[in-house]
N, C-alpha and C positions, 0 to 999 in steps of 0.2 A: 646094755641098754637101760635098766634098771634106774644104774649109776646115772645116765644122762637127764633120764625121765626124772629124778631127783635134784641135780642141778637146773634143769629148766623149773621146777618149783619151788627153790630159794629163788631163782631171778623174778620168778613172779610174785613171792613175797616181800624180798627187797624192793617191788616196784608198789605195792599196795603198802608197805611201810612207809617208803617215800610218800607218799598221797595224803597217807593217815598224819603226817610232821608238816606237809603245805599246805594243810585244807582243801583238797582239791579235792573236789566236792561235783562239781559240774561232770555231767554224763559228758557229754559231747567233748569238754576239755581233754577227758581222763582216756577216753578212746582216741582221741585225735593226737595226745601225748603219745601212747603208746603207739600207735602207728607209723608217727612221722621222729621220733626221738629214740626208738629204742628198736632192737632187733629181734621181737617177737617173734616167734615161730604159731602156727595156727594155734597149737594145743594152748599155749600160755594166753595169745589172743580170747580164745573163748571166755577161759576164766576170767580176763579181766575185761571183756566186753559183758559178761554176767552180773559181777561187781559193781561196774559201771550203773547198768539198768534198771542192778535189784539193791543198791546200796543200802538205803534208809532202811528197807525191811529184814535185810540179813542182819545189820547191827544188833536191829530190836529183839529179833529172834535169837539171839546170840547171845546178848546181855540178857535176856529173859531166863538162860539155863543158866548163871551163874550163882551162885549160894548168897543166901540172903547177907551175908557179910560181906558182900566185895559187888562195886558195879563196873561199867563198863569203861569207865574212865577210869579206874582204879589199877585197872592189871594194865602191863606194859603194853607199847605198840606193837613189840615185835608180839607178843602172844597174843594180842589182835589180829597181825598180819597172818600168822599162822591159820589163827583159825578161821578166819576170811577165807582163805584161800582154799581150804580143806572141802569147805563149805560150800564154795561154787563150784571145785571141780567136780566133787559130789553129784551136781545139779545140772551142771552147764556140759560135763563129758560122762558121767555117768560110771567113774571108777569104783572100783570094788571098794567098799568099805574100810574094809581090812588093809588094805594097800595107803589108802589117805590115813587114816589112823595111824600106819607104821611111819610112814615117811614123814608125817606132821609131829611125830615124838623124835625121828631122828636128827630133825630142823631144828625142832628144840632145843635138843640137845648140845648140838652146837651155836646157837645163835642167843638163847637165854638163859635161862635161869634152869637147869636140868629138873630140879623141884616143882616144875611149871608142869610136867608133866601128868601128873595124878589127876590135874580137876583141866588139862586140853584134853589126857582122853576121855572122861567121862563128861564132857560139854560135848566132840566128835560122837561120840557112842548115842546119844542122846538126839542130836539134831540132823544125823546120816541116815 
């Protein structure tokens, strides 16, 4: 189960990657894509209906934990998507902590830069 609940949260990083590369930007666009172009399942819907709603404010909150040497444009998409995503499931389904932080370093792991991991957990640790 674990296993699946992990690949349903690459597909939803892969889809807020996607977003963060078109500027899709518009609420109603980003729900409307995902509803009618992609095969969301409820749990992934929430998150990116959360996404969607709270976009502006999650970024800012987000680039606000980052070390004064690096901003938000600076670190890659995908560890934007990442921590996007960690962020709303946090918020929007209410998972344990501990579980987003694991699965958002084992995403990492395979999807970026494995390095990336020191300053996703302590920006997650910080904003969950």
């Amino acid at each position: 189960m674990e296993k699946q609940r992990w690949k349903a949260r690459v597909n939803v990083m892969r889809y807020i990657y996607m977003i963060t590369m078109n500027d899709l930007v518009n609420e109603k666009s980003i729900i409307d894509d995902a509803l009618h172009n992609h095969n969301f399942d409820a749990f992934q819907l929430k998150i990116i209906e959360y996404y969607a709603q709270h976009r502006e404010q999650i970024i800012k909150l987000l680039a606000a934990r980052l070390s004064k040497n690096w901003t938000w444009d600076r670190i890659s998409k995908v560890d934007q998507a990442v921590l996007i995503c960690a962020y709303c499931e946090a918020k929007a389904i209410a998972t344990d902590k501990k579980i987003i932080i694991d699965q958002s370093l084992l995403t990492i792991k395979h999807y970026a830069d494995p390095q990336s991991t020191a300053y996703i957990n302590a920006i997650l640790d910080k904003v969950i």
